[in-house]
Residue, then its C-alpha position, 0 to 999 in steps of 0.5 A: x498896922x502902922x507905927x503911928x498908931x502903936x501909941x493907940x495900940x497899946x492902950x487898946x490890945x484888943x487891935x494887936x493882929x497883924x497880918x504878915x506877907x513872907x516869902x515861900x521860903x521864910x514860911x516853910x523855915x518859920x514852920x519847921x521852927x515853930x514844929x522843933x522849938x515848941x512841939x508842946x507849946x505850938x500855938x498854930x491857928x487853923x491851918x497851919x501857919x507859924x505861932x504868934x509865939x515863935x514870932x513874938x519870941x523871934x522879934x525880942x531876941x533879934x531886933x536889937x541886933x538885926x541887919x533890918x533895924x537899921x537905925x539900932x545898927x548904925x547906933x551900935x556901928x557909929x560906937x565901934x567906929x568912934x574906938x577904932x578912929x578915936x585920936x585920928x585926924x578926919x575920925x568925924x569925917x572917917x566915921x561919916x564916910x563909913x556910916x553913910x556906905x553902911x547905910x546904903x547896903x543896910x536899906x538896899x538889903x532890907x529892900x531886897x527882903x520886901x521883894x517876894x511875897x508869896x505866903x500871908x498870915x495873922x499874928x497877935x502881937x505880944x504887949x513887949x513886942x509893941x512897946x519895942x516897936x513904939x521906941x524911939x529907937x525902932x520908930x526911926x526905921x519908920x519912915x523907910x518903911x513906909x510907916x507899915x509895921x509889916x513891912x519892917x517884920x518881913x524884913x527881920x523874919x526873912x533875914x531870920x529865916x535866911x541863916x542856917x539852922x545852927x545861928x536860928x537856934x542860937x537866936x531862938x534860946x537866946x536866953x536859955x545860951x545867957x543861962x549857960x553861959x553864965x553857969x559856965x563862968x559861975x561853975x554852977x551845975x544845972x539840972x535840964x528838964x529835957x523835952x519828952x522826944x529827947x534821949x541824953x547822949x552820953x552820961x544818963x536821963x532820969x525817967x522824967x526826962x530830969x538830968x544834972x549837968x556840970x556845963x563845959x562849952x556850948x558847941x556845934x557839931x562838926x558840920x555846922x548843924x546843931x548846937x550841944x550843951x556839953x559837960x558832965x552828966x548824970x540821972x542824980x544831983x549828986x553823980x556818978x557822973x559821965x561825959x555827955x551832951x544835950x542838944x540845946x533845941x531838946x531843953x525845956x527848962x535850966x534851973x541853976x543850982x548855983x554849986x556843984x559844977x566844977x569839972x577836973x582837968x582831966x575830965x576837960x582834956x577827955x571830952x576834948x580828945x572824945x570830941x575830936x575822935x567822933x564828934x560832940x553828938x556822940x560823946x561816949x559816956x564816962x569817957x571810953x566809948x565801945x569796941x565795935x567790929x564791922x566788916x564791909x565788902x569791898x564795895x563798902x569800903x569804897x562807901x566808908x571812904x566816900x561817905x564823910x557825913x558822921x563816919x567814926x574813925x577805925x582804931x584798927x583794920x585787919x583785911x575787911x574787918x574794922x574795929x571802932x571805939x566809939x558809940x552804938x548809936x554812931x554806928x548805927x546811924x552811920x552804918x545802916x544805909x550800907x546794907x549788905x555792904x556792911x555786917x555787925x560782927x560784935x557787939x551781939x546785942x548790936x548786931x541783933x539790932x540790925x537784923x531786926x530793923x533790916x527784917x522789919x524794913x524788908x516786911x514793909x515791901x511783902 
């Protein structure tokens, strides 16, 4: 497909494939998104390859700001360079200067992304997808292209698929962050209809996987991974209501109920404190998490004191045995690798849960 023929295109939708040519990488990355973003809605042809959906749906949420639109970032660049040297002597020739580098890095990248090519696929290009193309705006990028609609989406999609997962998933639900952000300002509470595969940390889910959220903040987890709707929570519009959090890529669907979503100053200053003690994905719900004893062998302190990745913090230790104040699921999740190293000594109910996980693993080698 090349950009002189879009005009065409559009009035013919019928010619709206385009085969794509992306690196091993930015293939395995586009796959692993489609799977999580839209596991009910995948539209993978035969084969597998990555859904017209997520890249319709990439394209309309990153091309205005992406590194590959080069035009559409020297625009937005040129407007920022002319606050920060406006009443300065030389500002025009200051500007020039600047932009011109800027240009150089931008097409030097966006060269270095066409360079491997190992995986091709067929997409069917959505009518918003094309009429963004054929703008003036994108147009522009054309030429250094070479006229080759593909050339230019390898690009954006290998800058996409170059970011870590956190910033994907900020791009991807773009709209869904909008939504939020704007609840957020609004103290509008929200009710999250969640995909069927998601448990709601903290707080409580209705079995139609329907909860109510006064919203907070977005924010990632401490290692950068995930990103979490955070805020108060509850199975009923109308509470009671608990401090939780929902990953952002578990949403299927936000509806504002444009009232209802105030949250106290004390209950800001508790997620804080709860965040800061084991991390926004194990929020405790209404605020005080559980009394867990676990008593480690010294090769499990050793262990405890090494393996930093989602270890809880101890309240208390006297000898081996430690004490925690936080979620079952925290130390589930953190405390089950040890193996002997580790033994849940309260609560029963948790520690029924490791025997029968433990025997259940060991029957798959009889």
């Amino acid at each position: 497909m090349l950009f002189s023929e879009l005009e065409e295109i559009l009035e013919d939708l019928s010619r709206n494939k385009q085969r794509l040519t992306v690196s091993r990488h930015a293939y395995n990355i586009l796959l692993q998104d489609d799977e999580i973003f839209e596991p009910d809605k995948k539209q993978n042809r035969a084969g597998g390859d990555p859904s017209s959906t997520l890249v319709n749906q990439l394209f309309q949420n990153l091309y205005e700001t992406a590194e590959s639109s080069i035009w559409m970032r020297l625009g937005a660049e040129k407007e920022k360079l002319a606050e920060r040297f406006k009443g300065q002597e030389n500002a025009e020739a200051c500007t020039g200067a600047v932009l011109a580098l800027l240009q150089e890095q931008l097409e030097e990248k966006a060269r270095c992304r066409q360079q491997d090519k190992g995986c091709s696929f067929f997409v069917r290009l959505s009518k918003p997808v094309l009429e963004a193309l054929a703008s003036d705006e994108v147009r522009k990028d054309a030429a250094f292209y070479g006229d080759k609609v593909g050339s230019y989406l390898k690009a954006l999609l290998e800058e996409y698929c170059a970011l870590p997962y956190a910033e994907r998933e900020r791009i991807y639900y773009r709209q869904q962050l909008q939504s939020i952000e704007l609840a957020i300002t609004r103290q509008e509470k929200l009710k999250l209809t969640l995909s069927s595969r998601k448990k709601l940390t903290g707080g409580a889910a209705a079995p139609n996987n329907i909860t109510y959220l006064k919203p907070l903040c977005v924010q990632k987890d401490t290692e950068q991974l995930y990103n979490y709707l955070v805020g108060m929570t509850s199975a009923q519009p109308g509470g009671p209501w608990g401090m939780g959090c929902v990953r952002l890529s578990s949403i299927k669907k936000i509806s504002s109920l444009k009232c209802g979503g105030f949250i106290s100053a004390d209950d800001r200053r508790k997620i804080a404190e709860a965040i800061q003690k084991n991390g926004v994905q194990y929020l405790p719900e209404q605020g005080a998490g559980q009394t867990i004893l676990v008593r480690l062998t010294p090769s499990g302190e050793r262990k405890y004191q090494q393996i930093l990745h989602l270890r809880p913090q101890y309240a208390r230790k006297e000898g081996a045995v430690y004490t925690f104040t936080c979620t079952q699921r925290q130390v589930e999740n953190y405390f089950f690798k040890f193996g002997h190293d580790a033994k849940i000594l309260a609560p029963q109910e948790l520690a029924d849960k490791f025997k029968r996980m433990y025997e259940s693993a060991a029957k798959q080698y009889e």
